[in-house]
C-alpha positions in Angstrom: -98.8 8.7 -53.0 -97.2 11.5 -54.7 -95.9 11.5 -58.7 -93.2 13.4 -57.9 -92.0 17.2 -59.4 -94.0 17.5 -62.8 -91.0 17.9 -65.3 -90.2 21.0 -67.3 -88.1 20.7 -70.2 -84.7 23.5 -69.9 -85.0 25.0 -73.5 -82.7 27.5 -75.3 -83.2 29.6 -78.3 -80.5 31.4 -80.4 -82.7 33.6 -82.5 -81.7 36.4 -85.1 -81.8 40.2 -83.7 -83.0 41.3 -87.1 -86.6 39.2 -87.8 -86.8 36.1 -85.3 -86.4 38.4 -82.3 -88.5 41.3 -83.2 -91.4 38.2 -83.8 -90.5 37.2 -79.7 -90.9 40.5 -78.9 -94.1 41.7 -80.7 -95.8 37.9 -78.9 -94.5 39.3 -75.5 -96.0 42.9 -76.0 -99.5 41.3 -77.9 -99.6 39.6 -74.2 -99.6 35.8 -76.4 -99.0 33.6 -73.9 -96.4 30.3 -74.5 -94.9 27.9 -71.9 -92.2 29.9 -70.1 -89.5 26.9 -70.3 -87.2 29.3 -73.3 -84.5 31.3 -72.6 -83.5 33.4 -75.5 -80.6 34.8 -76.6 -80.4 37.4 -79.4 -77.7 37.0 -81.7 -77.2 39.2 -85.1 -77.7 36.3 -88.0 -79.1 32.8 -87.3 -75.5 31.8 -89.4 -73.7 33.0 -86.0 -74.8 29.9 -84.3 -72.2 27.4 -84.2 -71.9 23.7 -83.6 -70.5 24.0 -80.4 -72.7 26.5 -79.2 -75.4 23.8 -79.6 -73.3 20.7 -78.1 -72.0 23.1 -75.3 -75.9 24.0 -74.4 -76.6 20.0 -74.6 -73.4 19.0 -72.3 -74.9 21.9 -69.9 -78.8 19.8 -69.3 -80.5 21.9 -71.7 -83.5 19.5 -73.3 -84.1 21.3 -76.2 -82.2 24.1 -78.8 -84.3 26.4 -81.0 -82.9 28.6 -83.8 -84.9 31.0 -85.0 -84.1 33.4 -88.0 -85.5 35.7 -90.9 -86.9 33.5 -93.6 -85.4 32.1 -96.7 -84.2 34.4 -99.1 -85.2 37.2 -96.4 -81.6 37.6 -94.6 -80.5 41.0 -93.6 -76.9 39.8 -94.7 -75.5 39.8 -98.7 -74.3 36.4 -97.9 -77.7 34.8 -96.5 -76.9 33.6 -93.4 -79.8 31.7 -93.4 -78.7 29.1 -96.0 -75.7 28.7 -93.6 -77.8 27.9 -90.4 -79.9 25.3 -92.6 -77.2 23.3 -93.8 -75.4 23.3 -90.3 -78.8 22.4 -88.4 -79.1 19.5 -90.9 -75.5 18.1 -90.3 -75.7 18.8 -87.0 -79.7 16.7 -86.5 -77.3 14.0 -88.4 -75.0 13.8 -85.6 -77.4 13.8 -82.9 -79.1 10.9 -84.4 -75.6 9.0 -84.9 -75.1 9.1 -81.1 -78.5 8.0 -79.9 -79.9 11.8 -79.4 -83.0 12.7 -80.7 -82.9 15.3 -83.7 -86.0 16.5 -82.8 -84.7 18.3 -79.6 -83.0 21.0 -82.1 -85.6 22.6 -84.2 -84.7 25.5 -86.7 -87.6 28.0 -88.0 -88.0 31.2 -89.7 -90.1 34.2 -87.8 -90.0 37.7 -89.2 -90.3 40.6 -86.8 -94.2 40.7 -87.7 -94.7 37.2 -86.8 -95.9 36.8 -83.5 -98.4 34.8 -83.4 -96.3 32.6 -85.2 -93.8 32.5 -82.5 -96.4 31.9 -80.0 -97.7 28.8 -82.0 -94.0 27.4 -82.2 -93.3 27.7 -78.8 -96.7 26.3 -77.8 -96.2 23.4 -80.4 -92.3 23.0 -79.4 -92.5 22.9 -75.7 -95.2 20.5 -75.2 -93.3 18.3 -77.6 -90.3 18.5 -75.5 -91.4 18.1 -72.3 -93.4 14.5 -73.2 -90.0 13.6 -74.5 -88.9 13.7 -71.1 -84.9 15.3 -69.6 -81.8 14.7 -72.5 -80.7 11.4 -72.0 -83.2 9.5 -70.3 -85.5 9.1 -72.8 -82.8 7.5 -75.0 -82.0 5.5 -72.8 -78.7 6.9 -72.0 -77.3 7.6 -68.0 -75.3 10.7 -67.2 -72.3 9.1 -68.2 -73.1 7.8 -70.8 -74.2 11.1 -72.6 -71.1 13.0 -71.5 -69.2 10.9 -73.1 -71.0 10.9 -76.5 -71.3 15.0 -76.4 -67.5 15.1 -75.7 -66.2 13.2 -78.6 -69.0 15.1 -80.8 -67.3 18.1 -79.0 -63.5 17.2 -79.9 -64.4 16.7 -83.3 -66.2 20.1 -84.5 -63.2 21.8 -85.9 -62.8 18.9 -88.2 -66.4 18.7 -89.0 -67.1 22.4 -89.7 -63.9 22.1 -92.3 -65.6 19.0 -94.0 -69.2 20.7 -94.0 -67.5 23.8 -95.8 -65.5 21.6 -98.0 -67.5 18.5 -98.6 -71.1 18.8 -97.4 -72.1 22.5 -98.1 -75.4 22.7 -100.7 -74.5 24.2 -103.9 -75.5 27.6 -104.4 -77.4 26.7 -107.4 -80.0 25.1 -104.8 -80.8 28.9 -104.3 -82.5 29.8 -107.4 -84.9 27.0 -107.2 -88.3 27.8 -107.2 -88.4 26.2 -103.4 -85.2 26.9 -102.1 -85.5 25.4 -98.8 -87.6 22.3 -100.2 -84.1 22.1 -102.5 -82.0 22.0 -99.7 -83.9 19.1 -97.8 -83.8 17.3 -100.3 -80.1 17.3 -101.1 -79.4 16.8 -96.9 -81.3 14.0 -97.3 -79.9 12.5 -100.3 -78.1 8.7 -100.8 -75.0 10.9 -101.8 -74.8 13.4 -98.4 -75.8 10.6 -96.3 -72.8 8.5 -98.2 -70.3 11.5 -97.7 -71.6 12.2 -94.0 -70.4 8.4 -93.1 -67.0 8.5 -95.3 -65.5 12.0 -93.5 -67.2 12.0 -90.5 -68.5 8.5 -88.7 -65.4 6.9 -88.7 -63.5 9.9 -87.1 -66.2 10.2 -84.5 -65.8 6.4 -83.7 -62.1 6.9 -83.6 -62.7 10.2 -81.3 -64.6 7.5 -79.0 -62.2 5.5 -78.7 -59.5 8.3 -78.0 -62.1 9.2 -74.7 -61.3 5.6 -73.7 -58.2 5.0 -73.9 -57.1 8.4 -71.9 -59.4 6.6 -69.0 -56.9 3.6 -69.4 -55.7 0.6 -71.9 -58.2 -1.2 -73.6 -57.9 -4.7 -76.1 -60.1 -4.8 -79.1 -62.7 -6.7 -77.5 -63.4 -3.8 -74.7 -63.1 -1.5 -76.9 -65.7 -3.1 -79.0 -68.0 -3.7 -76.4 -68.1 -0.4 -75.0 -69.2 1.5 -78.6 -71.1 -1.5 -80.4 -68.8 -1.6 -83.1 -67.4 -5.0 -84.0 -63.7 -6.1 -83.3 -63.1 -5.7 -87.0 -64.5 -2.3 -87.3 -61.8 -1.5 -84.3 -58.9 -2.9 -85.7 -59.3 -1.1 -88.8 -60.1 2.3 -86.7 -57.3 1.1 -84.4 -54.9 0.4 -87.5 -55.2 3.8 -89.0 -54.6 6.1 -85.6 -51.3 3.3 -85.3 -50.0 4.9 -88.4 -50.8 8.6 -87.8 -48.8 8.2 -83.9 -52.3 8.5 -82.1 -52.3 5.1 -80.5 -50.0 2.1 -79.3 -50.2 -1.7 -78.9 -49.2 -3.4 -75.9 -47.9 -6.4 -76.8 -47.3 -7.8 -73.6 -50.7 -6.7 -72.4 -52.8 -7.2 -75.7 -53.9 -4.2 -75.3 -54.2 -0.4 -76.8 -53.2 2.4 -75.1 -53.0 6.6 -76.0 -49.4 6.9 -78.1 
């Protein structure tokens, strides 16, 4: 009896025109081979990627995102685009993870221009890896459903957390004059004190984002509402409590219930 279609992992890269995509191009005309799963689109600084490009490639089936730019310290750009793709790949792995996604399916490297072998070995390393973790979603453990409705209030919420990521979460430049740059930057993304800020400004307005999703569907109590994200009845009063005061949300008293304002 037959296994069925062997699976091949949809996988998009945004890489940089000036480094990351001259490294493609020099592993396409050395004849390197690499599984043939990527499609690549050249953009002109790895910074130009945005948050919602990556969700909106996600919501669309893709199984993987690859960014690929110049290496640290090596942007074309005054302003180091670079630094600016780091921190946004690291908040953005941090919401994947918060909403039962896989950080690994979004992988950021540097290439430069002269690099193809390097390429090659990243998209030979990277495409095996993806395809043995199987189509978005399923090897969560997450239905169709289930994962629209986590990438749309990720989605809703990106203005709001691209102002808080320039505001609040952004490394401080100083980070750039270490001696290991990049190592300095993992190291404060990884920190008690991000990780703290990351759940004060942004998990509880994703929660509340959920439960905005719901309640357009129809009315919920407390309890469903509870049931349907994991969060416990407390944790939804007080989410349910603030959007009362800022005219986001009503209670039914006849119906015990909560319902869109």
């Amino acid at each position: 009896m037959g296994t069925g279609p062997e699976f091949n992992p949809k996988l998009l890269g945004m890489i940089c025109n000036w480094c990351c995509y001259g490294g493609a191009d020099l592993c396409g005309v050395s004849r390197l081979q690499y599984p043939p799963h990527i499609r690549l689109i050249r953009v002109m600084c790895s910074a130009r990627v945005d948050l919602a490009h990556i969700f909106r490639a996600f919501s669309n089936g893709v199984d993987g995102v690859f960014i690929g730019g110049c290496h640290i310290n090596d942007c074309h750009y005054i302003t180091n685009g670079n630094y600016n793709a780091l921190g946004m790949v690291k908040i953005c792995k941090k919401l994947l993870e918060h909403i039962g996604i896989n950080p690994e399916r979004l992988r950021l490297e540097w290439v430069s221009a002269g690099e193809g072998i390097r390429f090659a070995n990243i998209m030979n390393e990277y495409a095996p890896r993806m395809k043995k973790l199987g189509p978005l979603g399923k090897s969560e453990g997450m239905d169709k459903d289930q994962l629209k409705f986590k990438i749309e209030a990720v989605t809703r919420l990106i203005p709001y957390i691209k102002l808080v990521e320039r505001e609040r979460l952004r490394a401080p430049l100083k980070l750039r004059a270490t001696a290991n740059p990049e190592e300095a930057h993992n190291k404060f993304f990884g920190s008690d004190e991000l990780n703290r800020l990351f759940n004060e400004t942004i998990v509880d307005k994703l929660a509340i984002s959920q439960i905005m999703l719901l309640l357009q569907e129809k009315s919920l109590s407390t309890g469903e509402i509870s049931g349907k994200l994991g969060l416990s009845p407390s944790e939804i009063a007080r989410h349910m409590s603030s959007s009362s005061r800022h005219g986001l949300v009503r209670y039914d008293e006849s119906r015990k219930c909560f319902a869109l304002a």
